[in-house]
C-alpha positions in Angstrom: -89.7 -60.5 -43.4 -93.3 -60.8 -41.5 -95.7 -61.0 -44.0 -98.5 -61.1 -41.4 -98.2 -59.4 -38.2 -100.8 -59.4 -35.1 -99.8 -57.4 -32.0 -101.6 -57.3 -28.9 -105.1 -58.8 -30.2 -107.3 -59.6 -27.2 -111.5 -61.0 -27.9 -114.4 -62.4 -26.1 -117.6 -63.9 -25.6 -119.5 -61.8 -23.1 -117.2 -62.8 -19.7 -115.4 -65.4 -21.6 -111.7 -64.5 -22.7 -110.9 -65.9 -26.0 -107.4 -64.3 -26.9 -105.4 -62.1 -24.4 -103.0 -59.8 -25.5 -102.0 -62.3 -28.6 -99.2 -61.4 -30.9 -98.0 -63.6 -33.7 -96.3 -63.6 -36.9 -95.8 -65.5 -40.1 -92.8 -65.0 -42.0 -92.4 -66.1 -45.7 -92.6 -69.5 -46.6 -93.3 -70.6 -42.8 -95.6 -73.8 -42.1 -97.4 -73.0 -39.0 -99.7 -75.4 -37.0 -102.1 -73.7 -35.2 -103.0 -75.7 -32.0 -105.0 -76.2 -28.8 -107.6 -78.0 -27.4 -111.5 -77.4 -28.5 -113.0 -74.0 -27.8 -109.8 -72.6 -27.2 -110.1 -69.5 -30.0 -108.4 -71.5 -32.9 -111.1 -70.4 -35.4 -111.5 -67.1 -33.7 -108.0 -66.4 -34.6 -108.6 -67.1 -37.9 -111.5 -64.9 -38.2 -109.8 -62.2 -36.8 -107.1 -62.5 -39.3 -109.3 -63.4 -42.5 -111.4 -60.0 -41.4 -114.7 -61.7 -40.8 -114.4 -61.0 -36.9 -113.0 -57.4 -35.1 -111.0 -58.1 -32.6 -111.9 -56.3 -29.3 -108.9 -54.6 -29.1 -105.4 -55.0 -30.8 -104.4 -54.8 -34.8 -103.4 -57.2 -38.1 -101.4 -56.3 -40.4 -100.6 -58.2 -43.6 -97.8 -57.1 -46.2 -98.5 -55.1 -48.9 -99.7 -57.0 -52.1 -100.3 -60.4 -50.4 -102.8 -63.1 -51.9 -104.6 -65.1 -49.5 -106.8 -68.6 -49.8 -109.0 -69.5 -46.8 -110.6 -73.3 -46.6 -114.3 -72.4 -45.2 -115.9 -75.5 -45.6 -119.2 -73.3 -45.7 -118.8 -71.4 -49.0 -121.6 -71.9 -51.3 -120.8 -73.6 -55.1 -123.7 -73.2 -57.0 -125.8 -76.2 -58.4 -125.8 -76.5 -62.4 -122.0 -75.8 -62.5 -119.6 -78.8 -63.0 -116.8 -79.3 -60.6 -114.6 -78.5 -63.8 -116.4 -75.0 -64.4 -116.2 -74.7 -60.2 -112.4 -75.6 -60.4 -112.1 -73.2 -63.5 -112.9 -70.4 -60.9 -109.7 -70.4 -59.4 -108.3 -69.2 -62.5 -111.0 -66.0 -62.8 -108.7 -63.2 -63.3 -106.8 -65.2 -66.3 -110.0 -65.5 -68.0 -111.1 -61.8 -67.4 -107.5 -60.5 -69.0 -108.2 -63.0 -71.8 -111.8 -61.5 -72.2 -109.7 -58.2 -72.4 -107.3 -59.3 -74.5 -109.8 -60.2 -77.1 -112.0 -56.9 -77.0 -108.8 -55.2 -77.6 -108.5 -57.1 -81.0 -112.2 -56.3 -82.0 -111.1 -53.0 -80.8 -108.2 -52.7 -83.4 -110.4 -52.6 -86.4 -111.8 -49.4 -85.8 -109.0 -47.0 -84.4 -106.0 -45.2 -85.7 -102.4 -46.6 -86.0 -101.2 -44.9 -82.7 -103.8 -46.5 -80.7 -102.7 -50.1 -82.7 -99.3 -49.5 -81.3 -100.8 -48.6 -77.7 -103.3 -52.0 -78.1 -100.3 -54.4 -78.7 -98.6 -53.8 -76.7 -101.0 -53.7 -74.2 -102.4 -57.4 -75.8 -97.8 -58.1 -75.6 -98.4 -57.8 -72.0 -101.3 -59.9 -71.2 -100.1 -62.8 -73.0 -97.3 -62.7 -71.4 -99.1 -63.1 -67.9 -101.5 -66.0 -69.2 -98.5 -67.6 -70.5 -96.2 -67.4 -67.7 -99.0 -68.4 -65.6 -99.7 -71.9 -67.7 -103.4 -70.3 -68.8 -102.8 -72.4 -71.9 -102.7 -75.7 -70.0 -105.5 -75.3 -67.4 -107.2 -78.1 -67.5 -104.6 -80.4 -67.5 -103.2 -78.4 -64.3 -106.6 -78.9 -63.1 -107.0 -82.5 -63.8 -103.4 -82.9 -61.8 -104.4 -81.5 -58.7 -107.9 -83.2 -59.0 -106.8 -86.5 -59.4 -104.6 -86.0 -56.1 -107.7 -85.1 -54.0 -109.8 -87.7 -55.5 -112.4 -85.9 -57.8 -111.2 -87.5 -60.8 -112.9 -90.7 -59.6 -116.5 -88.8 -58.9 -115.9 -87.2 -62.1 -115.3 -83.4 -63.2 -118.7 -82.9 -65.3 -120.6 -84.0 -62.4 -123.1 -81.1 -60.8 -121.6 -79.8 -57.8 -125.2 -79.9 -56.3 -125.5 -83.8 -56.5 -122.4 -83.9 -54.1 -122.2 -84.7 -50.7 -120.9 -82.8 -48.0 -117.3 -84.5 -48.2 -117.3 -84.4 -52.1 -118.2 -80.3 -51.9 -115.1 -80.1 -49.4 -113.0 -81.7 -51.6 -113.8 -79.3 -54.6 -112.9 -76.4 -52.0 -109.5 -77.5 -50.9 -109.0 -78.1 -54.9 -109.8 -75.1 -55.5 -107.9 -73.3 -53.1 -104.7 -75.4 -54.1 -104.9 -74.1 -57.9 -105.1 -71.0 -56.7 -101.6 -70.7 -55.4 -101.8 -67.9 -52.6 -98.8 -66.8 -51.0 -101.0 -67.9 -47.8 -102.7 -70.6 -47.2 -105.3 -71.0 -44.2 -106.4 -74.0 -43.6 -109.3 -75.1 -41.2 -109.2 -78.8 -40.8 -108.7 -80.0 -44.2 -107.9 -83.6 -43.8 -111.7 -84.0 -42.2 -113.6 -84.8 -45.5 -110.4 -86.8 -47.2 -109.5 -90.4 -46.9 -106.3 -92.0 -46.0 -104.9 -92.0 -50.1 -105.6 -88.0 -50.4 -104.4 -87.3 -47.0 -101.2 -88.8 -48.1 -101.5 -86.8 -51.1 -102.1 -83.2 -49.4 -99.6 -84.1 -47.2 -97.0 -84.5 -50.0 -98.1 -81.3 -50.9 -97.9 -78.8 -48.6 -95.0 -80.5 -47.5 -93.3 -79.0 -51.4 -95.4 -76.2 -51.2 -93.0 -73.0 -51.5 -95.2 -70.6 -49.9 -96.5 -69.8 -46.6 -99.5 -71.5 -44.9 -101.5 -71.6 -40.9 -103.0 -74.9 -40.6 -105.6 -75.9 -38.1 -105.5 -79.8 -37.6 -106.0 -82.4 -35.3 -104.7 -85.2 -37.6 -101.5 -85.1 -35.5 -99.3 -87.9 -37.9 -100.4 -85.3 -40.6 -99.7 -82.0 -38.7 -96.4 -83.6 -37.8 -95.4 -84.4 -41.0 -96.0 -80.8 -42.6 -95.3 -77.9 -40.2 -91.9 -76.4 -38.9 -93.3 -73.8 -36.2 -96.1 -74.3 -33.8 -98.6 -71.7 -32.4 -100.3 -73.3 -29.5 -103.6 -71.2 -27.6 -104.3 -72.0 -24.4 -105.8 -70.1 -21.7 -106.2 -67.4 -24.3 -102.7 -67.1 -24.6 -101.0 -68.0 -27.8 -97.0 -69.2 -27.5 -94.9 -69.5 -30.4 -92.6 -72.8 -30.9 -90.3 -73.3 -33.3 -90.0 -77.0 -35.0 -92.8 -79.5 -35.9 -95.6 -81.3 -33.0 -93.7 -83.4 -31.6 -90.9 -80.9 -30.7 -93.6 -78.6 -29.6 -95.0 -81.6 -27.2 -91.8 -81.5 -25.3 -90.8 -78.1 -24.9 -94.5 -77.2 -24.0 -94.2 -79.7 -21.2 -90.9 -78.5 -20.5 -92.1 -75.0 -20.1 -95.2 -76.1 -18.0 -92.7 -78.2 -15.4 -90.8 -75.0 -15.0 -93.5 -72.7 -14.6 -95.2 -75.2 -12.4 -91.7 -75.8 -9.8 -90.9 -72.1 -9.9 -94.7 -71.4 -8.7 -94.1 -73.6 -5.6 -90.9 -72.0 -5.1 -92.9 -68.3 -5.0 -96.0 -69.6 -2.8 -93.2 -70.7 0.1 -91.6 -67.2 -0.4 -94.8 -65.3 0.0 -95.8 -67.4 2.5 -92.6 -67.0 4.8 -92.9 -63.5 3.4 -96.6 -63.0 5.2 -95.6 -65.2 7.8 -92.8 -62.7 9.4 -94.9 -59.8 8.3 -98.4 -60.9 10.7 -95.1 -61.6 13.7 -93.2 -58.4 13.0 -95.5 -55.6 12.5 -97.0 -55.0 15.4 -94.0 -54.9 17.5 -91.9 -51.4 17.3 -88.7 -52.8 17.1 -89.0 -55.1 13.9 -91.8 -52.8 12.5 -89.5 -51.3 9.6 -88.7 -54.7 8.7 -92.1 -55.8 8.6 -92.8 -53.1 5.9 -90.0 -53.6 4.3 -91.1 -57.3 3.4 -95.1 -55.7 2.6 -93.1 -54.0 0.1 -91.1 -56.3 -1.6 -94.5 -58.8 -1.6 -96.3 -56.1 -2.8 -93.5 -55.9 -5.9 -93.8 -59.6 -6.6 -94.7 -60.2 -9.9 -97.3 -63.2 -8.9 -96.9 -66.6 -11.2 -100.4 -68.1 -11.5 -101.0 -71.7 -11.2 -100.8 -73.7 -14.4 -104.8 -74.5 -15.2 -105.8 -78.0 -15.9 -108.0 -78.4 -18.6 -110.6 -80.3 -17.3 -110.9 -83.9 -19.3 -113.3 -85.5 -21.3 -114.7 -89.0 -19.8 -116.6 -90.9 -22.7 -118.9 -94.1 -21.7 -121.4 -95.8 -23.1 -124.0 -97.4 -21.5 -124.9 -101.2 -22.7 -128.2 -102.1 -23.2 -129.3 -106.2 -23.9 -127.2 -108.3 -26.0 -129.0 -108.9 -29.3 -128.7 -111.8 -31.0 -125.9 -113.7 -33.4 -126.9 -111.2 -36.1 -126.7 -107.9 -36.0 -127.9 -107.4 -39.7 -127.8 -110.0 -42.6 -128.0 -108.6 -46.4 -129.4 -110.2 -49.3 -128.0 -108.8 -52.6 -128.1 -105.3 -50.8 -127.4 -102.4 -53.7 -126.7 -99.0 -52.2 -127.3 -95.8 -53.7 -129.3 -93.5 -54.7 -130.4 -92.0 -58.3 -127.9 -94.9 -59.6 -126.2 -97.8 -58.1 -122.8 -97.1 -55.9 -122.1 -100.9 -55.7 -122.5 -104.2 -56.9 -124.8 -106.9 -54.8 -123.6 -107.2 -51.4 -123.9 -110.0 -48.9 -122.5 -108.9 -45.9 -123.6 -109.5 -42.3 -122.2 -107.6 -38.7 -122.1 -110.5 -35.6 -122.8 -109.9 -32.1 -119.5 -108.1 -30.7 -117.7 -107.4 -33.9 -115.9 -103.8 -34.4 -115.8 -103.2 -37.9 -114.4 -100.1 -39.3 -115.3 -98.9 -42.9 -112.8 -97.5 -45.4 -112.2 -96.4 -48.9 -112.3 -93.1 -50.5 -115.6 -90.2 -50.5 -118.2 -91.1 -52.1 -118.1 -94.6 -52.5 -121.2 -95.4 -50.1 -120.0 -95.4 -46.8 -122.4 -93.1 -45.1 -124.9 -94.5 -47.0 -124.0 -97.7 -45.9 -125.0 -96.6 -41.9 -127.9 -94.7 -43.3 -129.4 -98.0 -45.5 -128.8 -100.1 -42.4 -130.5 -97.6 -40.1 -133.3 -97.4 -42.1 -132.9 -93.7 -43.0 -132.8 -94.7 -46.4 -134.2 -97.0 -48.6 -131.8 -99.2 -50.4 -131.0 -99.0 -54.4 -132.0 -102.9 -54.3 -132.4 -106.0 -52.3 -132.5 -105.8 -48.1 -131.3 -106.0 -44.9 -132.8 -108.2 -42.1 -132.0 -107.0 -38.4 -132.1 -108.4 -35.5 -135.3 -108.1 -33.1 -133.5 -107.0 -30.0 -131.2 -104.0 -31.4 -130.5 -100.6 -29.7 -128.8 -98.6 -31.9 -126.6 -95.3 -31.2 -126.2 -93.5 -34.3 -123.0 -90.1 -34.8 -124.0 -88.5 -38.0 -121.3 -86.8 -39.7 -122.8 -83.5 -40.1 -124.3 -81.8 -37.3 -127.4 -79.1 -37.9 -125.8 -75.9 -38.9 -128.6 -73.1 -38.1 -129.5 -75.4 -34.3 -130.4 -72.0 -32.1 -130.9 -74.8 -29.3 -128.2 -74.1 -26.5 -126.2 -77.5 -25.6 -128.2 -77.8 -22.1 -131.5 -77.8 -24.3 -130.3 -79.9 -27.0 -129.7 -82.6 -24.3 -132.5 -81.9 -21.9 -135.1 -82.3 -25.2 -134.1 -85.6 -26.2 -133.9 -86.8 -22.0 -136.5 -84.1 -20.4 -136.4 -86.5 -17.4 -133.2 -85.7 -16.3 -133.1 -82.6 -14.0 -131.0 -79.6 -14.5 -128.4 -80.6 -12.2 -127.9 -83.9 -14.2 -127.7 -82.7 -18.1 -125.2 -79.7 -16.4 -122.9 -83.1 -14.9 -123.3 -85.1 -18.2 -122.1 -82.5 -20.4 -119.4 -81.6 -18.0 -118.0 -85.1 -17.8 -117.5 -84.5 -21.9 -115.2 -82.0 -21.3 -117.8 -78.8 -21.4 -117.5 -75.9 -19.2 -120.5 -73.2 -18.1 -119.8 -71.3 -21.2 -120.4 -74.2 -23.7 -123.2 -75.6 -21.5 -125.4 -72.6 -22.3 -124.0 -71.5 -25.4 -125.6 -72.1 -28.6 -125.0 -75.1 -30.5 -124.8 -72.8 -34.1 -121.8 -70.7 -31.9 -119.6 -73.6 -30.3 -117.2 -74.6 -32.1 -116.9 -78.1 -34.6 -115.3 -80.0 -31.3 -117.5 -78.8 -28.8 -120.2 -79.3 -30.6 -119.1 -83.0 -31.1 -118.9 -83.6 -27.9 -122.4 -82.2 -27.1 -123.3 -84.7 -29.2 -121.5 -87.5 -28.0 -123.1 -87.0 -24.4 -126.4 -87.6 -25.9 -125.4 -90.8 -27.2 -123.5 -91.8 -24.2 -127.0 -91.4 -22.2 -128.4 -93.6 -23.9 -128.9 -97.6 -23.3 -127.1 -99.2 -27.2 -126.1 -102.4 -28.1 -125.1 -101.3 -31.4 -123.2 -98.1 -32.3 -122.7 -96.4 -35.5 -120.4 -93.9 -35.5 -119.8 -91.8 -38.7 -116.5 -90.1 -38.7 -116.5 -89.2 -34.9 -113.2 -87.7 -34.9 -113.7 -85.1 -36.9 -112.8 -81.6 -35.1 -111.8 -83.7 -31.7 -108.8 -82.6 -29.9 -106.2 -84.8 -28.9 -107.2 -85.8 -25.6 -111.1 -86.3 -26.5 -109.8 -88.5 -29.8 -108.1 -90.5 -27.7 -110.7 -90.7 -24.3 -113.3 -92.0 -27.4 -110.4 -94.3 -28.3 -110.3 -96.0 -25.4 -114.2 -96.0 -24.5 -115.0 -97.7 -27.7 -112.4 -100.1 -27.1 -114.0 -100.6 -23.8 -117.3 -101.2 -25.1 -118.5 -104.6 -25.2 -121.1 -103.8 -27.9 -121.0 -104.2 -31.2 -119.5 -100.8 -33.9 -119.6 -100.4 -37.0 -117.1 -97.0 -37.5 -116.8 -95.0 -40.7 -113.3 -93.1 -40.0 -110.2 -92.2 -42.4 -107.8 -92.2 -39.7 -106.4 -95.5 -39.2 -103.9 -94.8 -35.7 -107.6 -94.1 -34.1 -109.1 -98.1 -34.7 -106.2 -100.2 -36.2 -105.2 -101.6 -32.5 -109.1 -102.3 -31.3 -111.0 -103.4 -34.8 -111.9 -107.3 -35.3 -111.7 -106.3 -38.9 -111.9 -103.5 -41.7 -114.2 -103.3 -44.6 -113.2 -101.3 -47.5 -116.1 -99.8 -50.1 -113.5 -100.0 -53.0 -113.9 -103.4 -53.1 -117.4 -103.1 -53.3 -118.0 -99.9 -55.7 -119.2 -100.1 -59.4 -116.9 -97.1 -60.3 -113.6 -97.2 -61.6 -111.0 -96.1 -58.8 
């Protein structure tokens, strides 16, 4: 049984085609990955389903009676609440039949025996919902699913306005997981996690009974979890059945077919139009002549596989600096209170280091001490004289109004028109995303927007803070191979090891630095 149906759902950006004439359905207990390059409509479609965006034409339809949970990664929690209270949330309409449940007692004092009756077995009822449903052992339900993602080591009567971006993300999916909907949507989760709960989720929705749409392009994880694939492409969505890796081949299968039976059709039409300009002048073969205009005219035309066009990262090296490219000196990182213990580290001309360990633990601090962004919770850092560094923060501006042509042309308002249009285009931007708004395009595009403006610039150094995050396969792995190309010194913050295990000199892992227990 479907318990979400869309027929026929086509949407746009002004003359950009989004979706065309997309149907698709989820039956019950189905794991679908929901893939596609960047820009393609992914988080469209899950507007349109969620009901936060009205499709131009088409319906949805979900079953009668169906709960839904939707990762958005911007929902507000609100400071002074503890991620315990926050988790506790989940569970609102347990607490709300308890609050009933008890006015009903207050209630019994002061009405006749009849309405007593009525009353218990009304209060019958409820507890038999909060019991069924564990309401007695919440927090230790909680706690469970808590530790899995990680919180347990920030700690759950921390604020949830002293955490950071990943740490708020975290409480979301945890959130969402207690909650148990017979859907799950899920928009990238693995982005904010670290190898350990990855594993963990993974396990997870793996086991997990009921149905979820997941949007990820962690493809070892997407693999692992997911039995049918929806792939969008050319605002078309396709329906496979089995996990990524069966969906790689049959797509390619299905492209090599459309692609030879294309060829076949031009040479018909072309013989076709061929005899028809010979023929239908002259009055003898005339009737034949039209009768070959008509069956072209019948010909229902195969269009020409399109080619996405492909990202090409490089990035331009300035000077070698010296041996050094920092030294530390008892270096403490954090911020109201000390993340880690004294740290002597120092980062040599040509190393590729990549950072791991789980959220929270100082990694982006790490870049942001060394940068100079932030002042450091004790000790220093020495650099060298002749640095050029290219810093990828993890979070992008969420409110930038500047379109992707401005946000390059203000930080290089040298370079002509003509030359910020090729240097976004060589990342894998069309027209559309050129001179769309950065607030608008979506978490890949607006990577890559990014990306360009590092890539224009002359570094010796780069610092690259979760770069992968919302890049598509073929961008992860065209930044794969420019990085490894780069004869520069990184230092890399990243929670997916396939991307950097085969390039790094070495790895650096915060949990071997931190002051908290883990």
């Amino acid at each position: 049984m479907s318990i979400l149906t869309v027929e026929n759902v086509s949407h746009g950006f002004g003359a950009r085609k989004i979706l065309e004439d997309a149907s698709f359905r989820l039956l019950k207990g189905e794991h679908v990955g929901l893939v596609g390059a960047n820009g393609e409509g992914k988080s469209t479609f899950l507007n349109i389903i969620t009901g936060k965006l009205m499709p131009d034409e088409g319906k949805v339809e979900w079953c009668n009676r169906i709960t839904t949970g939707y990762l958005d990664q911007h929902t507000v929690l609100t400071p002074g609440k503890t991620i315990r209270e926050a988790l506790r949330e989940a569970f609102q309409y347990m607490f709300d039949l308890e609050k009933e449940m008890l006015e009903l007692y207050e209630k019994m004092a002061e009405v006749s025996e009849n309405e007593i009756n009525a009353m218990l077995e009304d209060v019958g009822d409820i507890q038999n919902v909060l019991e069924h449903n564990g309401f007695y052992i919440l927090d230790s339900k909680i706690e469970e699913v808590a530790n899995g993602l990680g919180l347990g080591d920030i700690g759950l009567e921390t604020d949830v306005g002293n955490l950071s971006g990943g740490q708020r993300a975290k409480v979301l999916l945890t959130k969402l997981l207690l909650q148990n909907p017979m859907i799950l949507i899920l928009d990238e989760p693995t982005n904010f996690l670290d190898e350990n709960h990855i594993n963990w989720l993974k396990n997870y929705l793996k086991e997990y009974e009921n149905a979820f749409i997941l949007v990820s392009h962690d493809i070892p994880f997407l693999n692992d979890v997911v039995n049918v694939i929806y792939h969008v492409e050319n605002a078309v969505l396709t329906r496979y059945s089995g996990n990524y890796e069966e969906f790689q081949r049959m797509h390619q299968l299905a492209r090599q077919q459309t692609m030879q039976a294309y060829e076949k059709q031009q040479k018909e039409i072309e013989k076709l139009e061929d005899f028809i300009a010979r023929n239908k002048a002259r009055v003898a073969t005339t009737n034949m002549a039209k009768s070959r205009q008509k069956k072209l005219d019948k010909m229902d035309i195969i269009e020409k596989v399109k080619v996405k066009v492909k990202p090409i990262f490089k990035f331009r090296e300035a000077r070698a600096p010296g041996r050094y490219i920092f030294q530390t000196h008892n270096l403490v990182l954090g911020y109201d209170s000390a993340l880690t213990g004294t740290l002597n580290i120092a980062l040599e001309r040509g190393q590729k280091v990549a950072i791991k360990g789980v959220n929270g633990l100082g990694k982006s601090t790490l870049l942001k001490t060394l940068l100079g962004l932030q002042e450091p919770f004790g000790g220093e850092v020495k650099l060298d004289d002749y640095l050029y560094p290219g810093y990828f923060e993890q979070e992008s501006q969420r409110y930038n109004t500047n379109t992707a042509l401005e946000e390059v042309w203000n930080d290089y308002p040298g370079m002509s028109n003509a030359e910020v249009r090729g240097a976004l285009a060589k990342c894998g931007l069309t027209t559309e995303h050129i001179t769309s708004q950065m607030m608008v395009l979506s978490g890949g595009e607006n990577a890559k927007v990014r990306l360009c403006k590092l890539m224009l610039k002359d570094v010796n150094w780069l610092i690259l803070d979760e770069p992968t995050n919302h890049l598509d396969v073929e961008a992860k792995e065209e930044l794969r191979r420019a990085l490894k190309e780069f004869k520069g010194t990184i230092l890399l913050v990243c929670h997916e090891p396939e991307f950097y295990q085969d390039w790094v000199t070495e790895v650096w892992n915060v949990e071997n630095w931190t002051t908290k227990i883990v």
